[in-house]
FIVOGU-894497 format. One record per residue: x, y, z of N, C-alpha, C, O in turn; residue in three letters. Coordinates in nm, 4 decimals, decimal comma, padded with zeros to 6 digits. Layout:
<r n_X="X" n_Y="Y" n_Z="Z" ca_X="X" ca_Y="Y" ca_Z="Z" c_X="X" c_Y="Y" c_Z="Z" o_X="X" o_Y="Y" o_Z="Z" aa="ALA"/>
...
# end
This chain:
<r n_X="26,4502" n_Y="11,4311" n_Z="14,6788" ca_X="26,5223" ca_Y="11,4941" ca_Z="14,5711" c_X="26,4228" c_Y="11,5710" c_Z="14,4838" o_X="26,3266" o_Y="11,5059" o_Z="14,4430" aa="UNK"/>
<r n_X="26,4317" n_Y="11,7017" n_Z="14,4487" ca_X="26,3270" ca_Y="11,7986" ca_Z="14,3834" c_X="26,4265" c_Y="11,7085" c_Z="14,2177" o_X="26,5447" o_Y="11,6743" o_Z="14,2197" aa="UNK"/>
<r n_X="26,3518" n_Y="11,6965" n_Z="14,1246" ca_X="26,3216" ca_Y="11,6431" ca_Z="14,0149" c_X="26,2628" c_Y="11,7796" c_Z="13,9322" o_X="26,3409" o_Y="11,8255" o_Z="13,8489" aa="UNK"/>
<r n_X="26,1605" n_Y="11,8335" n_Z="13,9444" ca_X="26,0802" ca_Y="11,9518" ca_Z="13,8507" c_X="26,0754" c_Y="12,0325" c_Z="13,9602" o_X="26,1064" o_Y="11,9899" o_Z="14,0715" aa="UNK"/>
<r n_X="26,0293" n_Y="12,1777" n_Z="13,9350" ca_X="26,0036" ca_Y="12,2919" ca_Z="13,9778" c_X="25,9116" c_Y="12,2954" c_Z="13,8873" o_X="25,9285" o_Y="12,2167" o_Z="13,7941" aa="UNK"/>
<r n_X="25,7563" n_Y="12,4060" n_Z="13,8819" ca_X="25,6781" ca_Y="12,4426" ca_Z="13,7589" c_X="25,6198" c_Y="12,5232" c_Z="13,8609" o_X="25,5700" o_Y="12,4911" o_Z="13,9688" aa="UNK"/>
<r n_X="25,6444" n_Y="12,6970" n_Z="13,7751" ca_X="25,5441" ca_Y="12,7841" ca_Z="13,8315" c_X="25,4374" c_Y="12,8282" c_Z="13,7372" o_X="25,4466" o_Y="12,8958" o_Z="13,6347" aa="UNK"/>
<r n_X="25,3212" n_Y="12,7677" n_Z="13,8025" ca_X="25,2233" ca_Y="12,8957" ca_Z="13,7068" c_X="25,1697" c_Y="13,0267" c_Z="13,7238" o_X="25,1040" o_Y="13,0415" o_Z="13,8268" aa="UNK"/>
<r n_X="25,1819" n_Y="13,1311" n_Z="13,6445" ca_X="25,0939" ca_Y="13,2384" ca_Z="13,7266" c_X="25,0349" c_Y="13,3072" c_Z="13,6093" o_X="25,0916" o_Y="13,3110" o_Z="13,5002" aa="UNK"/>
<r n_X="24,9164" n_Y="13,3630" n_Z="13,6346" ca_X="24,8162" ca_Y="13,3826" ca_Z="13,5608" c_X="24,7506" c_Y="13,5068" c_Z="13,6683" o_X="24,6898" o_Y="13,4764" o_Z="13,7708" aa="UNK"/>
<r n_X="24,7782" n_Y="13,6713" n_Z="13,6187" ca_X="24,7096" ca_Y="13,7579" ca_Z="13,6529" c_X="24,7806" c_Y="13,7810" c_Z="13,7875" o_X="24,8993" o_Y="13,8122" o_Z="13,7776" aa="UNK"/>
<r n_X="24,7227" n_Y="13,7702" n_Z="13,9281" ca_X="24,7400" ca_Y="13,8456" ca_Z="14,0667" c_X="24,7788" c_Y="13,7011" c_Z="14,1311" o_X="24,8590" o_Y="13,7096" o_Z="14,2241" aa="UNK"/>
<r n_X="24,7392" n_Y="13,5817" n_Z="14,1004" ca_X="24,7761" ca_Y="13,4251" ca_Z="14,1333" c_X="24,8525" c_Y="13,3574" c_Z="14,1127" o_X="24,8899" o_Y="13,3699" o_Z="13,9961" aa="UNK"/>
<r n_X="24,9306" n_Y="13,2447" n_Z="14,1934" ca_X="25,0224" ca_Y="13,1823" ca_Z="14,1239" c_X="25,0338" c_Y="13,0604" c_Z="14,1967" o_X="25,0090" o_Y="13,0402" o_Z="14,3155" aa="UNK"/>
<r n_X="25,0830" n_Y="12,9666" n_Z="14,0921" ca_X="25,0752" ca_Y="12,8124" ca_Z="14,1751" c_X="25,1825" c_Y="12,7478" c_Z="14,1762" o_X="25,2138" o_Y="12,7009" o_Z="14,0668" aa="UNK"/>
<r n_X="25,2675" n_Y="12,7233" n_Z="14,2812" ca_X="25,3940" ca_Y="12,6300" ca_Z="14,3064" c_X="25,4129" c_Y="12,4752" c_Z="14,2834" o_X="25,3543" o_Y="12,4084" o_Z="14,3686" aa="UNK"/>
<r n_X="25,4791" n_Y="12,4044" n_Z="14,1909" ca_X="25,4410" ca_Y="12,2801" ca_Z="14,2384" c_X="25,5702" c_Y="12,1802" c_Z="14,2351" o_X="25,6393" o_Y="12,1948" o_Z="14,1343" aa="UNK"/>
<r n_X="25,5993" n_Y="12,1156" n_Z="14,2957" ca_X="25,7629" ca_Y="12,0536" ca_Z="14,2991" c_X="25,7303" c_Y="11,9225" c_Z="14,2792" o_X="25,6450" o_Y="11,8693" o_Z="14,3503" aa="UNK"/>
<r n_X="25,7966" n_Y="11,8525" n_Z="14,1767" ca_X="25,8161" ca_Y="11,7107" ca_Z="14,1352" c_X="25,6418" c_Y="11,6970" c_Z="14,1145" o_X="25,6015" o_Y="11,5845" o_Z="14,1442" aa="UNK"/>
<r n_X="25,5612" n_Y="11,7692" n_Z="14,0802" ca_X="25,4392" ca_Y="11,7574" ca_Z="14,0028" c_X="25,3542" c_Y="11,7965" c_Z="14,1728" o_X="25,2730" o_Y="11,8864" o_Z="14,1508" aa="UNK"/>
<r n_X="25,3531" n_Y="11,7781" n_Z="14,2412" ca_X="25,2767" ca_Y="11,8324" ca_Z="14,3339" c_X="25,2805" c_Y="12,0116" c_Z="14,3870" o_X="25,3708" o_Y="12,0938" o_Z="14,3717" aa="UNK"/>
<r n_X="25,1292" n_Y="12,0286" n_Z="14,4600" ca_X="25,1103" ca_Y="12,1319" ca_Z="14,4483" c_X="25,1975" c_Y="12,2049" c_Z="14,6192" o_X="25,1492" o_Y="12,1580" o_Z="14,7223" aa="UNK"/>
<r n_X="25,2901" n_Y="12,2879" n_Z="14,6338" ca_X="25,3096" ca_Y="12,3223" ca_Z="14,7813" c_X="25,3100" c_Y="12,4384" c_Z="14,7971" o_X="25,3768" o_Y="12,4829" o_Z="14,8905" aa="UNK"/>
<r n_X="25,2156" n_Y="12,5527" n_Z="14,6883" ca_X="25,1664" ca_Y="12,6794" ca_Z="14,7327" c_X="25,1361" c_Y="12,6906" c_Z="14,6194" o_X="25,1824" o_Y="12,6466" o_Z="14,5142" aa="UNK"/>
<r n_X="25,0065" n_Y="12,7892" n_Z="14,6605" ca_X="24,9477" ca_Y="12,8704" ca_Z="14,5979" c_X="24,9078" c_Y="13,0211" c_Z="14,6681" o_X="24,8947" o_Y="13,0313" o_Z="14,7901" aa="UNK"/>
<r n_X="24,8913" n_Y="13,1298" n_Z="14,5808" ca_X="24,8982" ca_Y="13,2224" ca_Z="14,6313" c_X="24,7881" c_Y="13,3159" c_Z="14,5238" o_X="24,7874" o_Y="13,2790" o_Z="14,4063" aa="UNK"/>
<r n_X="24,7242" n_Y="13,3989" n_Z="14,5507" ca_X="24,6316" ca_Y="13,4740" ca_Z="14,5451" c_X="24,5962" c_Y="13,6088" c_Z="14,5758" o_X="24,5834" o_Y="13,6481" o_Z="14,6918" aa="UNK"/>
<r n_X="24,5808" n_Y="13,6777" n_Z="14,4796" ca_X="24,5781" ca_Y="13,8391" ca_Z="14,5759" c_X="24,6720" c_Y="13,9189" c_Z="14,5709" o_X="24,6531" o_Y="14,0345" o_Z="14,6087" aa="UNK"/>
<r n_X="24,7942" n_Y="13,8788" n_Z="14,5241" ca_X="24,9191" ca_Y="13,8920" ca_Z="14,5035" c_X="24,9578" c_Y="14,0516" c_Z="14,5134" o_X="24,8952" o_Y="14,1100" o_Z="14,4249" aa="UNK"/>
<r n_X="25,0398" n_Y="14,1442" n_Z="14,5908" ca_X="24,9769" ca_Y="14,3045" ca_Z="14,5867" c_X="25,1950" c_Y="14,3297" c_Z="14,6709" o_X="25,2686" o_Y="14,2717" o_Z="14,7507" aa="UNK"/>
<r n_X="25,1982" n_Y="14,4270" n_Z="14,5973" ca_X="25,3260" ca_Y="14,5035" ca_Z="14,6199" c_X="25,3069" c_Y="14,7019" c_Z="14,6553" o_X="25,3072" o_Y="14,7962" o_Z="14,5762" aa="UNK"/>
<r n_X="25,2988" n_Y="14,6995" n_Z="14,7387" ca_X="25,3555" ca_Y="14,8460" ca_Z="14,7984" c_X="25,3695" c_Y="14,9589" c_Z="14,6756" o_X="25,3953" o_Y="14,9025" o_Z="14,5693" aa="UNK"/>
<r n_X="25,3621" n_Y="15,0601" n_Z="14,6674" ca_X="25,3944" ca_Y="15,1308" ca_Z="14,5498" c_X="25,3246" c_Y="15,2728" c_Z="14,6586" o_X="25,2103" o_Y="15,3181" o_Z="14,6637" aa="UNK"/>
<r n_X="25,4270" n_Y="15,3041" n_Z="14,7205" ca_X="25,3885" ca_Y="15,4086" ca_Z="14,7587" c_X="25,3160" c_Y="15,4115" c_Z="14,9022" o_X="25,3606" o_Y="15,3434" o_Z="14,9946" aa="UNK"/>
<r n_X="25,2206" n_Y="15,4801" n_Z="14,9149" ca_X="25,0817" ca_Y="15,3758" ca_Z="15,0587" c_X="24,9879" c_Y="15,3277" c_Z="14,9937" o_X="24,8781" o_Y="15,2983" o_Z="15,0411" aa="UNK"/>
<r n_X="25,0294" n_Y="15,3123" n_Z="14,8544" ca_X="24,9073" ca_Y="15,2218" ca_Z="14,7604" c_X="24,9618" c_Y="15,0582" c_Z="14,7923" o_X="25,0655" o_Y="15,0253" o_Z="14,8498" aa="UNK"/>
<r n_X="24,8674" n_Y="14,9802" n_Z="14,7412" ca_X="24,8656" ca_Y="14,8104" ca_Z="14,7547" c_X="24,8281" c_Y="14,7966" c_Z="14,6249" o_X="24,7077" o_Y="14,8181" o_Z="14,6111" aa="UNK"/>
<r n_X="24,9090" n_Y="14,7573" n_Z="14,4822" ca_X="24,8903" ca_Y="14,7418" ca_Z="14,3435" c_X="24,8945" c_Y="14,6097" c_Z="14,3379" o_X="24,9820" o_Y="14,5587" o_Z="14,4079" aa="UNK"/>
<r n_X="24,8341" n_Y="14,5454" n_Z="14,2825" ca_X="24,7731" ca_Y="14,4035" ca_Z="14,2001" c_X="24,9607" c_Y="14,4412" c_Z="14,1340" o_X="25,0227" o_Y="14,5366" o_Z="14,0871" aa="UNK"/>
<r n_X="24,9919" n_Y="14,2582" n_Z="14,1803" ca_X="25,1424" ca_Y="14,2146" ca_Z="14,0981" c_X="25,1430" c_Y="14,0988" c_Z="13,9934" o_X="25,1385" o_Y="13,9758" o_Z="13,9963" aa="UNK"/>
<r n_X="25,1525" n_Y="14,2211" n_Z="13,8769" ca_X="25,0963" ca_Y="14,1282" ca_Z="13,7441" c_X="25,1974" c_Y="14,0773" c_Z="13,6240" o_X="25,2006" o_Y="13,9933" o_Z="13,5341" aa="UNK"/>
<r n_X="25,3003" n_Y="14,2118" n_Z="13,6965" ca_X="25,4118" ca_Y="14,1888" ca_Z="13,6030" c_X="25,5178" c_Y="14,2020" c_Z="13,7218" o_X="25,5028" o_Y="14,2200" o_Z="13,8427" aa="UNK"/>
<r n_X="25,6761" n_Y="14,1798" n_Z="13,6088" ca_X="25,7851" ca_Y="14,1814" ca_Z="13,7232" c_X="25,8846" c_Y="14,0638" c_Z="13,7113" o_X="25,8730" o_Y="13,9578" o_Z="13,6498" aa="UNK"/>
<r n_X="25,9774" n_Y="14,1076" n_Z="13,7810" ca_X="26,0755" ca_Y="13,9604" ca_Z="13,7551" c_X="26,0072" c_Y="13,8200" c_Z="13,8143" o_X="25,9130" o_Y="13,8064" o_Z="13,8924" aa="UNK"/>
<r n_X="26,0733" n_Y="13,7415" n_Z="13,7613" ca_X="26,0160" ca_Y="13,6250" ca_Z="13,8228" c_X="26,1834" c_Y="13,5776" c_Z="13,8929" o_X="26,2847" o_Y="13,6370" o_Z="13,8560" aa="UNK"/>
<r n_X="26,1874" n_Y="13,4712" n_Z="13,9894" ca_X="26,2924" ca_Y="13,5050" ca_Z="14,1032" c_X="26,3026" c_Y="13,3496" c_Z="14,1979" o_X="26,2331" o_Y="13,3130" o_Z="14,2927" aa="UNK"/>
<r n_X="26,4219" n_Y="13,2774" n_Z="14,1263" ca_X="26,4505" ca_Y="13,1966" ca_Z="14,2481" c_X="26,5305" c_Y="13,1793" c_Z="14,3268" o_X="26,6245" o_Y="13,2445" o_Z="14,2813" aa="UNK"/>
<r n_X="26,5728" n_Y="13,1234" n_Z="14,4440" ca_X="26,6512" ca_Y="13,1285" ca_Z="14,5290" c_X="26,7039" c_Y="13,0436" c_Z="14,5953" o_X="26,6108" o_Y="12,9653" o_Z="14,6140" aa="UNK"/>
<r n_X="26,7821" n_Y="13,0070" n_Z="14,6405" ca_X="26,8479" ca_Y="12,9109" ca_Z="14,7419" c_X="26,9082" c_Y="12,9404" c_Z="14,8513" o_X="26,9993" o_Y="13,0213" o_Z="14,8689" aa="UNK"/>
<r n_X="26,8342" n_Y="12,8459" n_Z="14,9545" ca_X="26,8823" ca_Y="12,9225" ca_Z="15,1037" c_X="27,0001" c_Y="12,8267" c_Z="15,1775" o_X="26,9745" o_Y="12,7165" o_Z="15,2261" aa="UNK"/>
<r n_X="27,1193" n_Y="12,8820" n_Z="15,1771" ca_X="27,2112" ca_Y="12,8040" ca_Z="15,2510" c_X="27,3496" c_Y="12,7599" c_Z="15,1415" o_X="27,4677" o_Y="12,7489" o_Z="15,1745" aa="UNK"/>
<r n_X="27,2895" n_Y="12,7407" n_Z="15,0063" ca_X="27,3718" ca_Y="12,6492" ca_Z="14,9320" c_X="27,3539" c_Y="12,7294" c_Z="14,7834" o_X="27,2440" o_Y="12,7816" o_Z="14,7646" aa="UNK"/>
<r n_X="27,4444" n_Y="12,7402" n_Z="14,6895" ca_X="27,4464" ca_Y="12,7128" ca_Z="14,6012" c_X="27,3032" c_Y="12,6512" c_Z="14,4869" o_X="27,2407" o_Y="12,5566" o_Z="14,5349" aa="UNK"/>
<r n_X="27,2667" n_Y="12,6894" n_Z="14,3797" ca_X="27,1530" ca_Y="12,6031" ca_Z="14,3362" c_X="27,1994" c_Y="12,6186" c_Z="14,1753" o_X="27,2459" o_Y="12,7256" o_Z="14,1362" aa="UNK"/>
<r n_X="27,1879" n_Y="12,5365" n_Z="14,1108" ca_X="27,2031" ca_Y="12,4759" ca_Z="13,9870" c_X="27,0404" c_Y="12,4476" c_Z="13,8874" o_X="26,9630" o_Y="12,3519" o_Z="13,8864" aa="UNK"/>
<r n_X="27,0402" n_Y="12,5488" n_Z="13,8302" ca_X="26,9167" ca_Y="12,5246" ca_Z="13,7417" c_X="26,9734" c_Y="12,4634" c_Z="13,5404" o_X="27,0477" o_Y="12,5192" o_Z="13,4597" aa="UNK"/>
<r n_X="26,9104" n_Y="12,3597" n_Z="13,5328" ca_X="26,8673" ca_Y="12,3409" ca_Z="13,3677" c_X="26,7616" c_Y="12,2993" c_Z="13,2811" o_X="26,6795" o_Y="12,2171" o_Z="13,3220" aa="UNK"/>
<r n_X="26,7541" n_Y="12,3498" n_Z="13,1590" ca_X="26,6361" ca_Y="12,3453" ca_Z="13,0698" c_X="26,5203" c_Y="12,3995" c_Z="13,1865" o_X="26,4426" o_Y="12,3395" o_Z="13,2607" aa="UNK"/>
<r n_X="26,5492" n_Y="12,5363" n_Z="13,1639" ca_X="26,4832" ca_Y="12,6325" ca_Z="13,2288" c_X="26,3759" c_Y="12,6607" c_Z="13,0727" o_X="26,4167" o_Y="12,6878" o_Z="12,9597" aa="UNK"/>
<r n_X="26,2525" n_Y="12,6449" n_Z="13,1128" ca_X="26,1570" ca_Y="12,7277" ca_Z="13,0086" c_X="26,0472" c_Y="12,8240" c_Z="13,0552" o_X="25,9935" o_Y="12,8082" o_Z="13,1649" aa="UNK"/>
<r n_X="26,0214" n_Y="12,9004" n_Z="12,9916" ca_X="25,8666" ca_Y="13,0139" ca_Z="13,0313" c_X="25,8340" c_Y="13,0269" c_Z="12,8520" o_X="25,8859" o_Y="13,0660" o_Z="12,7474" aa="UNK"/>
<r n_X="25,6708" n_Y="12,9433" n_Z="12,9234" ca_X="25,5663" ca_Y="12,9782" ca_Z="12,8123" c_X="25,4699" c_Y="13,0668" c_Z="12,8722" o_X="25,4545" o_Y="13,0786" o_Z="12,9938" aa="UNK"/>
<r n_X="25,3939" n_Y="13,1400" n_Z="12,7678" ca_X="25,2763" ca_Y="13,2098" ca_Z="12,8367" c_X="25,1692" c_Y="13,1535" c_Z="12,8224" o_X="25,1498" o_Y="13,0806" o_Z="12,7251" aa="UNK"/>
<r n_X="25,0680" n_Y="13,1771" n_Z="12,9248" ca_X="24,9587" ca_Y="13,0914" ca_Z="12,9672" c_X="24,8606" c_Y="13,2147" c_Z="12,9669" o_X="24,9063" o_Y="13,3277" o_Z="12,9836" aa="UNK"/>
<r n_X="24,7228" n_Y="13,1928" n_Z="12,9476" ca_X="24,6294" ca_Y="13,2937" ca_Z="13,0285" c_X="24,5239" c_Y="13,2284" c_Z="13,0978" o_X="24,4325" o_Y="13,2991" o_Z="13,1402" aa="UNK"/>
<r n_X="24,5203" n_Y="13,0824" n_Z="13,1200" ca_X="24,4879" ca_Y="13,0283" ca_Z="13,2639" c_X="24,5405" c_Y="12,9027" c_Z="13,2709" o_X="24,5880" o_Y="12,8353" o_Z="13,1795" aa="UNK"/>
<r n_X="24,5259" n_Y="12,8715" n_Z="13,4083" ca_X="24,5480" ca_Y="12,7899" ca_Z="13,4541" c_X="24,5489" c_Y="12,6469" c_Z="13,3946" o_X="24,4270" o_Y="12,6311" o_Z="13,4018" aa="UNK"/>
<r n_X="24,5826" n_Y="12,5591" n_Z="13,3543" ca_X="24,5500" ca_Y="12,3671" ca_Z="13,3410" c_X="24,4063" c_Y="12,4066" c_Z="13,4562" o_X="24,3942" o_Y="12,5035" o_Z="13,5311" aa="UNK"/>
<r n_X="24,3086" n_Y="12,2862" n_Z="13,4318" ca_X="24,1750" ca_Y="12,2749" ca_Z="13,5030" c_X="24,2628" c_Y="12,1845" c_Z="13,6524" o_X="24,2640" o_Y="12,2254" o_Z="13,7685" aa="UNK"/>
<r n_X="24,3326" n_Y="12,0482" n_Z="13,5961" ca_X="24,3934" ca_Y="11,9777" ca_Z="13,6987" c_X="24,4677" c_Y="12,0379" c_Z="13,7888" o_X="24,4567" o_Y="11,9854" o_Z="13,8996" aa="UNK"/>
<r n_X="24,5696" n_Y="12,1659" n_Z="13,7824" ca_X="24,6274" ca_Y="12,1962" ca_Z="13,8379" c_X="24,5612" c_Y="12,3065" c_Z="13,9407" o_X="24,5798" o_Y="12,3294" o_Z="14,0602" aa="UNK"/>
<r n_X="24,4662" n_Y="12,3709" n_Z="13,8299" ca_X="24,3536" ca_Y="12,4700" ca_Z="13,9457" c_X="24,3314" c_Y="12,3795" c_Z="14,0428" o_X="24,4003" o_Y="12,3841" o_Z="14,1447" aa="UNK"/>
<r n_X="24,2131" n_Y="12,2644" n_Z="14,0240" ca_X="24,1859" ca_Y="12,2172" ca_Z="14,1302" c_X="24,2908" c_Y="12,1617" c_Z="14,2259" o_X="24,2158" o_Y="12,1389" o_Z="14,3208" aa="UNK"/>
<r n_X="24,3585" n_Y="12,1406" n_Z="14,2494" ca_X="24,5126" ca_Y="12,0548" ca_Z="14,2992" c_X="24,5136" c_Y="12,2107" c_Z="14,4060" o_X="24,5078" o_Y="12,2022" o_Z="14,5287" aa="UNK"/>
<r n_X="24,5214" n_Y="12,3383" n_Z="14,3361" ca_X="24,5600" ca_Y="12,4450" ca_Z="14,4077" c_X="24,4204" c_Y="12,4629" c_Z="14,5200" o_X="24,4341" o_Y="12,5195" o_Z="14,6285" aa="UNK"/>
<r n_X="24,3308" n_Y="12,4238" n_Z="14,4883" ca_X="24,2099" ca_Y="12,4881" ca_Z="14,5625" c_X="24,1675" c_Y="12,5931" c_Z="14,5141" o_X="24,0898" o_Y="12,6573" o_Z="14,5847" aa="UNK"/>
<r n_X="24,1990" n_Y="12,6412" n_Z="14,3931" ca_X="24,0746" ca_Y="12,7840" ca_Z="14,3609" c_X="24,0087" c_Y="12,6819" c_Z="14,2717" o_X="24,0344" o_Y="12,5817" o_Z="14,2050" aa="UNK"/>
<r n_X="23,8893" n_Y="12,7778" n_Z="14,3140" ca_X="23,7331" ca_Y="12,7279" ca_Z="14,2429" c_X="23,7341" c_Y="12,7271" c_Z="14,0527" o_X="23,7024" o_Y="12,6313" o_Z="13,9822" aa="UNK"/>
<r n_X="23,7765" n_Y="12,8527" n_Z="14,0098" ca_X="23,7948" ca_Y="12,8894" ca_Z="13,8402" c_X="23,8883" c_Y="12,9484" c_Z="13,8468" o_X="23,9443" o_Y="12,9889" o_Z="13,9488" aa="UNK"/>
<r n_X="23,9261" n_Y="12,9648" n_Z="13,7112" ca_X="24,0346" ca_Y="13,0593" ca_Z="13,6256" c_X="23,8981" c_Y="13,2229" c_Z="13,6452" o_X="23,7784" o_Y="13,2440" o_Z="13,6260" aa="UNK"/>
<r n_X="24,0106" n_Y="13,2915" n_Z="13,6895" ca_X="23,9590" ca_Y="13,4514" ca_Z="13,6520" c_X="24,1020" c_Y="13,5110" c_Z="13,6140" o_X="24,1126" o_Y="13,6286" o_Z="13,5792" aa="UNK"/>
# end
């Protein structure tokens, strides 16, 4: 049973983590714009449900400009840039 969802993202990175654990992280983060590859820094943020129906509450977004130290390491990057 998923309990929490928490995304962090900070700059071109971002870290997934469900019921407090980590099950992606992502890095490098880059969207199409033409035949250019642009760093994705801004933009909607976007969830989804595949198959069913999904029910979200006490939805919050604070802003961050890095990472928790615990949660970096949990993701595997080395520092906050």
């Amino acid at each position: 049973m998923i309990r929490g969802v928490k995304v962090y993202t900070v700059g071109d990175r971002a870290i997934f983590l469900v019921n407090g654990n980590v099950v992606n992280a992502l890095t490098a983060a880059r969207v199409e714009r033409g035949p250019d590859l642009v760093p994705l820094i801004r933009g909607k943020l976007q969830r989804q449900s595949e198959g069913s129906e999904a029910f979200y509450r006490r939805v919050q977004m604070r802003p961050i400009t890095a990472f928790p130290p615990a949660i970096l390491a949990a993701a595997g990057f080395e520092k906050n840039s």
